[in-house]
C-alpha positions as CSV (number, residue, x, y, z in Angstrom):
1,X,-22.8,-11.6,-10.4
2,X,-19.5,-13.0,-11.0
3,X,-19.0,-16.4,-13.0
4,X,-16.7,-19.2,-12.3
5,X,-15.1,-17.9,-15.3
6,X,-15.1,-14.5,-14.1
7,X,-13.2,-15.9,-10.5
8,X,-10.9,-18.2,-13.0
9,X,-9.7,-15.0,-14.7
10,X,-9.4,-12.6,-11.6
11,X,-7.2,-15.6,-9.8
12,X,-5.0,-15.6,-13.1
13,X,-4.6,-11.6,-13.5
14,X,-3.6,-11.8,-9.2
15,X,-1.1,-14.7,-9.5
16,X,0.7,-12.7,-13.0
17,X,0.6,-9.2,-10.5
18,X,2.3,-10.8,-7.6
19,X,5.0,-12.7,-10.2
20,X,5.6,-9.3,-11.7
21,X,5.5,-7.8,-7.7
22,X,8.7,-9.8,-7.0
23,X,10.6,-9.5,-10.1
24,X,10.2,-6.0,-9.5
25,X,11.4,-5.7,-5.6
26,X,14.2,-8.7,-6.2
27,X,15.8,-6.7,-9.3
28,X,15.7,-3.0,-7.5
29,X,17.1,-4.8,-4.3
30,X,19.9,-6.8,-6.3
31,X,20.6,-4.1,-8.3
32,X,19.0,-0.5,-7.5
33,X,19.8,-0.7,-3.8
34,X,23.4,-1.7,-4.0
35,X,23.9,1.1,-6.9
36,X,22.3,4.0,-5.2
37,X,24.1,3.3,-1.7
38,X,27.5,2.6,-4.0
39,X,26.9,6.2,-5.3
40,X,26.6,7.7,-2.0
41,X,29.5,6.2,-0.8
42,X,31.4,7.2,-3.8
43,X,30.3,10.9,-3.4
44,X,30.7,11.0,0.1
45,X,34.6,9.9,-0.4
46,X,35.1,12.5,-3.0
47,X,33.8,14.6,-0.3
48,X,35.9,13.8,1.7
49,X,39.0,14.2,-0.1
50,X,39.9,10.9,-1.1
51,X,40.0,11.3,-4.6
52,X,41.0,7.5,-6.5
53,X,40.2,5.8,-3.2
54,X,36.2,6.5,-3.7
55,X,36.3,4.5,-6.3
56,X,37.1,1.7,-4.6
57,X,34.7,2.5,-1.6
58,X,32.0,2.8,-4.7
59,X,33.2,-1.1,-5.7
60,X,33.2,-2.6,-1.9
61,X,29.8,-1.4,-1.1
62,X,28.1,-2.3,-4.0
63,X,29.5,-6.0,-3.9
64,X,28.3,-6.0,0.0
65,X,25.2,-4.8,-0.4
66,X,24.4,-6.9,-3.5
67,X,25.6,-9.8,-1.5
68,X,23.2,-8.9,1.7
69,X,19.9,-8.1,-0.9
70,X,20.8,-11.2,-2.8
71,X,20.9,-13.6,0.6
72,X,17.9,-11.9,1.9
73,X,15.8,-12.4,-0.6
74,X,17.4,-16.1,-1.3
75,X,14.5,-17.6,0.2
């Protein structure tokens, strides 16, 4: 049978999972998301042939996806 001390403790240990849930999927989407689709624009230009130029395709969709994660999860 489960205590009230027993319930006290599982309602703790499920409220400190779901804080460490977010900080996990607000810092991948801030940060891993805009990163990995930076790189893939950055490759893709090199790719492409636009040698110096990717680099600046690397910065412009990193700062606009950080800016859509960041806004999305705002709330």
């Amino acid at each position: 049978m489960a205590t009230a001390g027993d319930t006290k403790q599982r309602l703790a240990d499920a409220e400190e999972h779901r804080k460490i849930y977010d900080g996990i999927m607000k810092n991948s989407a801030q940060v891993g998301v805009p990163l990995t689709m930076g790189l893939a624009m950055f490759f893709t230009q090199l790719v492409l042939g636009h040698g110096w130029w990717a680099v600046l395709w690397f910065f412009a969709t990193y700062v606009l996806v950080w800016w859509v994660a960041k806004t999305f999860f705002s709330h």
